[in-house]
C-alpha positions as CSV (number, residue, x, y, z in Angstrom):
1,X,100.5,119.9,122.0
2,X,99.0,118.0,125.1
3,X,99.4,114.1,124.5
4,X,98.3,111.3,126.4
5,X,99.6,108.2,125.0
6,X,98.1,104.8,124.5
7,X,100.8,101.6,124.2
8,X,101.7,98.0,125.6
9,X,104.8,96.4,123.6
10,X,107.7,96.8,122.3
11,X,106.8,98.0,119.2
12,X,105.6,101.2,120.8
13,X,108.6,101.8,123.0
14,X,110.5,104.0,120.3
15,X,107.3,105.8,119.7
16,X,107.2,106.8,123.3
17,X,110.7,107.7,123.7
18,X,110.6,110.4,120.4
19,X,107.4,111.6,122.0
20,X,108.9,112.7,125.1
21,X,111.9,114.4,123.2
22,X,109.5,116.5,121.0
23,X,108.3,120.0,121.5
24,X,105.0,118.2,122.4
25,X,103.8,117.1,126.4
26,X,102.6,113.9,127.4
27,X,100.4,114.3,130.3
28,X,100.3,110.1,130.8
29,X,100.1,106.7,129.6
30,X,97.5,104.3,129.6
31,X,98.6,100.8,128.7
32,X,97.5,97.2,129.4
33,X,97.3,95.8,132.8
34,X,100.4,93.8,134.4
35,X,100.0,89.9,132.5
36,X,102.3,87.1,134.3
37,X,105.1,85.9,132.4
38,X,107.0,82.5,132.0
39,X,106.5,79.6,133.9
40,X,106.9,81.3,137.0
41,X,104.0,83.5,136.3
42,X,105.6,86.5,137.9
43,X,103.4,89.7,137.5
44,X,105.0,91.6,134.7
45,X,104.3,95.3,132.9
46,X,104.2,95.6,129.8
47,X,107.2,97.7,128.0
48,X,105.5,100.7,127.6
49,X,104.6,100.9,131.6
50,X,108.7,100.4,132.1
51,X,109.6,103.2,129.6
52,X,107.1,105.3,130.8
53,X,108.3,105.1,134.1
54,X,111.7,105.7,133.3
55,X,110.8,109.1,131.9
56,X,108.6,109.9,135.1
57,X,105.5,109.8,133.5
58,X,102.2,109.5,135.2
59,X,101.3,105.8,134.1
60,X,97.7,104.4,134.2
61,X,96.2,100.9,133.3
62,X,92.7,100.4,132.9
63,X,91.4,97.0,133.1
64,X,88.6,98.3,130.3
65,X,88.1,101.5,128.3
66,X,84.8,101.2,128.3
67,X,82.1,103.5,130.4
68,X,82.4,107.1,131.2
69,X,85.8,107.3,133.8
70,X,88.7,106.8,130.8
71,X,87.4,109.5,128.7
72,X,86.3,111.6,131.6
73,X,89.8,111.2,133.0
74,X,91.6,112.1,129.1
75,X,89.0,115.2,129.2
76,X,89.7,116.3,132.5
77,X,93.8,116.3,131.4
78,X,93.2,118.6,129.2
79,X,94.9,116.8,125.8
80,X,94.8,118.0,122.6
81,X,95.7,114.8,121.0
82,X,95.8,111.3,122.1
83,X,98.9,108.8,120.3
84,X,97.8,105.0,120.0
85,X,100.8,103.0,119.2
86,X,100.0,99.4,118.8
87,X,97.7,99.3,122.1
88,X,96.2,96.6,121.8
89,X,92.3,97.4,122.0
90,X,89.5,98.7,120.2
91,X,89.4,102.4,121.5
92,X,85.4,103.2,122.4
93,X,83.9,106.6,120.7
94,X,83.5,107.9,124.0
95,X,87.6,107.9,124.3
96,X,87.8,108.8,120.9
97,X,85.5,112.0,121.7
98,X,87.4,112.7,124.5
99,X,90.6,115.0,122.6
100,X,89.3,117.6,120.0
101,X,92.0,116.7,118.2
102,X,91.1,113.0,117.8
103,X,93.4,110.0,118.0
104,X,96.0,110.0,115.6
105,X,97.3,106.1,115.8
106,X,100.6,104.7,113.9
107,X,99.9,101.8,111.9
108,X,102.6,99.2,110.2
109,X,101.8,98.9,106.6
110,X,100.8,100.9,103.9
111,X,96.9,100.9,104.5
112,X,94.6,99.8,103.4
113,X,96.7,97.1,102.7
114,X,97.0,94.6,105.7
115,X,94.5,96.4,108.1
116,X,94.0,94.8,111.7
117,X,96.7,93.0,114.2
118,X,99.4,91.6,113.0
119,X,100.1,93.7,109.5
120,X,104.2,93.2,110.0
121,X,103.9,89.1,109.9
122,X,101.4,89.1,107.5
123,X,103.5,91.1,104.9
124,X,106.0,89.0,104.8
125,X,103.6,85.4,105.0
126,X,101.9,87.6,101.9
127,X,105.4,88.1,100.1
128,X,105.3,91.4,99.8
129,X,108.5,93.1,98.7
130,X,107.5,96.5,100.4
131,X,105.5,97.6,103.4
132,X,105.9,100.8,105.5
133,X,103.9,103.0,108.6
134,X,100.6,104.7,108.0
135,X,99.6,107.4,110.7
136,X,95.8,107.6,110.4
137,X,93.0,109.1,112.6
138,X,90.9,106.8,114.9
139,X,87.2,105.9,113.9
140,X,84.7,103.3,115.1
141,X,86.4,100.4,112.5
142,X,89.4,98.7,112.9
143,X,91.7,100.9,110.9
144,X,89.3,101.9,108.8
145,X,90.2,106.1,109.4
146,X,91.3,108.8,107.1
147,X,95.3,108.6,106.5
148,X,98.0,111.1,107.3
149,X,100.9,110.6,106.3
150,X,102.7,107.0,104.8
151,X,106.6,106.1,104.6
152,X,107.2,103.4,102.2
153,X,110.1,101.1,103.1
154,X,111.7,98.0,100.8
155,X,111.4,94.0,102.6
156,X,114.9,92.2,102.5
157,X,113.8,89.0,100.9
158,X,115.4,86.9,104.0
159,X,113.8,89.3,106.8
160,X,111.4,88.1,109.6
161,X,109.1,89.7,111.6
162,X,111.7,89.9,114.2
163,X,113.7,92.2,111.8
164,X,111.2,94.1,110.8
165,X,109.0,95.0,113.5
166,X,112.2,96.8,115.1
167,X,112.6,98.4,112.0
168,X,109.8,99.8,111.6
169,X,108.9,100.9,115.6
170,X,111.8,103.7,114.7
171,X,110.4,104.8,111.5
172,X,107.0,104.8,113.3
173,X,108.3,107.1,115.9
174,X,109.5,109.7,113.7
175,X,106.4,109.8,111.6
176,X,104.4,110.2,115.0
177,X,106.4,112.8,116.0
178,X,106.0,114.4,112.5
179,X,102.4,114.4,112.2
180,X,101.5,115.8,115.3
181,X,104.0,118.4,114.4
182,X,101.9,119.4,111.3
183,X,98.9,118.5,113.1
184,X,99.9,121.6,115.7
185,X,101.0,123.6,112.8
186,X,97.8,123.2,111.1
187,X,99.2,122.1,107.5
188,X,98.0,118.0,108.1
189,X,95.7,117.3,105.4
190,X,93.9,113.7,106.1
191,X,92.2,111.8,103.0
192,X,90.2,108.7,102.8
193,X,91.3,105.5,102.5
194,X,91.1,103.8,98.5
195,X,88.5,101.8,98.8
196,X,91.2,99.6,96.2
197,X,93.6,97.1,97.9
198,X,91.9,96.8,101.2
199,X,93.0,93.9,103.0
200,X,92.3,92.6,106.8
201,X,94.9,90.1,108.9
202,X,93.7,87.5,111.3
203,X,95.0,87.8,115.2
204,X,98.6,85.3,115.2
205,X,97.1,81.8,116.6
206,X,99.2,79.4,117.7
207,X,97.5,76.6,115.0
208,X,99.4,79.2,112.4
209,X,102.4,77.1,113.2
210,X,101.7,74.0,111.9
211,X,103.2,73.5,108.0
212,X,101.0,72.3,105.5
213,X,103.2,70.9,103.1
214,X,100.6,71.2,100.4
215,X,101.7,74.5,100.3
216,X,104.8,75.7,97.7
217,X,107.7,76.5,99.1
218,X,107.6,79.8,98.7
219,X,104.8,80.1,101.0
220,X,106.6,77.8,103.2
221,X,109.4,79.8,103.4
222,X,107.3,83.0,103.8
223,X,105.5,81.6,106.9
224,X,108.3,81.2,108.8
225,X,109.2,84.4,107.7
226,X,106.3,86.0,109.2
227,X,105.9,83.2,112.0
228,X,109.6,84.0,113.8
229,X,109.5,84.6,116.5
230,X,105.8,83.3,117.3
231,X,104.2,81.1,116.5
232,X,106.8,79.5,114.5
233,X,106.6,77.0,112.5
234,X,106.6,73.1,113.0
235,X,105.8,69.7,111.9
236,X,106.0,66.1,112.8
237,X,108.3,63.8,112.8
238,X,108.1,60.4,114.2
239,X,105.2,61.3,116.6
240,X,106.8,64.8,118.1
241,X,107.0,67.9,117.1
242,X,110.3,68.8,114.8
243,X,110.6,73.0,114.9
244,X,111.9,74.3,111.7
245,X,114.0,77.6,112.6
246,X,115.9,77.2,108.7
247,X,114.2,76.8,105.6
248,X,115.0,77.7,102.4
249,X,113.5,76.7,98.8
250,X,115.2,74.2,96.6
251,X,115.6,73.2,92.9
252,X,114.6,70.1,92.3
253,X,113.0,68.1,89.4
254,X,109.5,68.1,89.6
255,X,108.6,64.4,90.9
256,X,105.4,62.5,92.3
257,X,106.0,62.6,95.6
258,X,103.3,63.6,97.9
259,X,103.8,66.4,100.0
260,X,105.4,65.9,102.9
261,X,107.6,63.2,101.7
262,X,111.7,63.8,102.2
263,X,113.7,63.8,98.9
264,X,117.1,63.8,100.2
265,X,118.9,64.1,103.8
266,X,122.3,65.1,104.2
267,X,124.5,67.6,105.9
268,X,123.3,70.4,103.5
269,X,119.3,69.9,104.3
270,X,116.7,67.8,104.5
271,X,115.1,68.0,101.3
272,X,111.4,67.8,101.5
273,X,108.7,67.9,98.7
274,X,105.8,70.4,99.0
275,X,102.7,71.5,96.9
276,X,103.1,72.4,92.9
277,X,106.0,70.3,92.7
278,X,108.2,72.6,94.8
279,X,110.6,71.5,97.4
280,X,112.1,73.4,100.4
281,X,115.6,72.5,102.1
282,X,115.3,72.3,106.1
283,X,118.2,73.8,107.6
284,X,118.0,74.0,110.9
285,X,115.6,72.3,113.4
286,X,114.9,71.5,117.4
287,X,113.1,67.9,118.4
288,X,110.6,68.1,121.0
289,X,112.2,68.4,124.4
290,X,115.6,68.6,122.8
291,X,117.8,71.9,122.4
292,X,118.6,73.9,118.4
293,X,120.5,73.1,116.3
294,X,121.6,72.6,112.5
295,X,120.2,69.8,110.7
296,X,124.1,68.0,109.7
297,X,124.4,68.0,114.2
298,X,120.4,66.6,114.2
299,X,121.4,63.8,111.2
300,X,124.2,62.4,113.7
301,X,121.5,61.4,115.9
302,X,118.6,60.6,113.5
303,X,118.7,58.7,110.7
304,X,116.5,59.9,107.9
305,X,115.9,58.2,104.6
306,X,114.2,59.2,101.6
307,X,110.5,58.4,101.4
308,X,110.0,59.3,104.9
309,X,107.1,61.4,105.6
310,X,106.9,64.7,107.9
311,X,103.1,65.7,109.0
């Protein structure tokens, strides 16, 4: 079949790449405008435009999707399908209209668990102990479309959502690849969503990153989890922000410490109560202005004593 292929990051990269070494033809890309990067600002394209590229594919980025030129242009290409992998907008009915195939789009989780934009961080802030890839056609919600096919994959307790999203870009791609191929073949059966188990994830903000040690630790530990690599997670000490890049949960007696109060401080961990009666152990940390490292290097320089507060 005739593809055009909607992507910006990473995640769709793989997706791309299988694409191209199918039995199926992209005709182009459309992605997200060039966005300037770092502190230098310099003018960047996303990693879709840079694959696409390297394969010599015709690559187009449309400051909006909206009014008559995208889908006139997707018509006029003469697509059976279009592939949305992670793009990054709301595709308009008119696009959606524009293939008479429809829009099949890979989605990372098991819908209709963890609908909307960040399903991979928010199974792991959630503690799930298995997500997986949904391919689903395109409707006028936000993943709201009948499913196609699902792959189920297990969560290593200790993974982030800088392990996992890799992860599951690959098995994306060759569940794309595969439902277009039964798509073409004419044995894809699609079915509705359960209207059972639907949840929706917020857009990552960058006020995510704050701890709120009211919170157990497991949750603690879950959120920077989910959080790595962005937003993170941080909290304050002494008036500047302290990163946490290692944090585990610890046994402890339950105690009447507030949250937020440290326990213990040596080279194994800071040990800092949190909500329920739950403590975690910080393992590794970065001071504002200061460069990474474990907390026995950090406790050379900074002397912490039990009863001292974080947040």
């Amino acid at each position: 079949m005739k593809v055009v292929f909607f992507g910006t990051p990473d995640f769709a990269v793989p997706s791309l790449d299988h694409l191209v070494e199918s039995d199926h033809k992209v005709v182009f890309v459309i992605t997200r405008p060039d966005k300037p990067i770092g502190r230098k600002k310099v003018l960047t394209p996303p990693p879709v435009a840079e694959a696409a590229r390297r394969h010599d594919l015709e690559v187009w980025q449309p400051k909006s999707l909206k009014g008559p030129s995208v889908a006139d242009r997707i018509r006029e290409s003469g697509a059976d399908v279009a592939a949305v992998v992670a793009y990054g907008r709301i595709i308009p009915l008119g696009c959606l209209n524009a293939v008479p195939q429809g829009m099949v789009n890979v989605h990372p989780s098991l819908l209709p668990r963890h609908r909307g934009p960040s399903p991979i961080q928010w199974a792991l802030v959630s503690g799930d102990r298995r997500t997986g890839v949904s391919t689903m056609l395109l409707d006028e919600g936000q993943d709201t479309g009948p499913i196609l096919l699902q792959e189920t994959v297990e969560i290593d307790p200790r993974e982030t959502a800088e392990q996992l999203s890799p992860r599951l870009a690959v098995i994306g791609a060759h569940l794309l690849v595969r439902t277009l191929d039964e798509l073409a073949a004419g044995t894809l059966e699609s079915h509705p969503q359960p209207v059972d188990g639907i949840t929706e994830t917020p857009m990552l903000r960058r006020e995510f990153a704050r701890i709120d040690w009211s919170r157990p630790a497991r949750q603690q530990v879950n959120r920077l989890r989910g959080f790595t690599p962005w937003p993170g997670l941080y909290t304050i000490f002494r008036e500047d922000r302290l990163k946490i890049f290692g944090l585990e949960e610890a046994e402890i007696p339950p105690g009447s410490e507030r949250p937020g109060y440290v326990l213990s401080a040596d080279g194994t961990g800071i040990i800092v109560r949190c909500g329920k009666q739950t403590a975690v152990r910080i393992t590794e940390v970065q001071r504002e202005g200061r460069r990474r490292m474990p907390v026995d290097a950090f406790l050379i320089g900074e002397r912490v004593g039990c009863g001292e507060h974080l947040g």
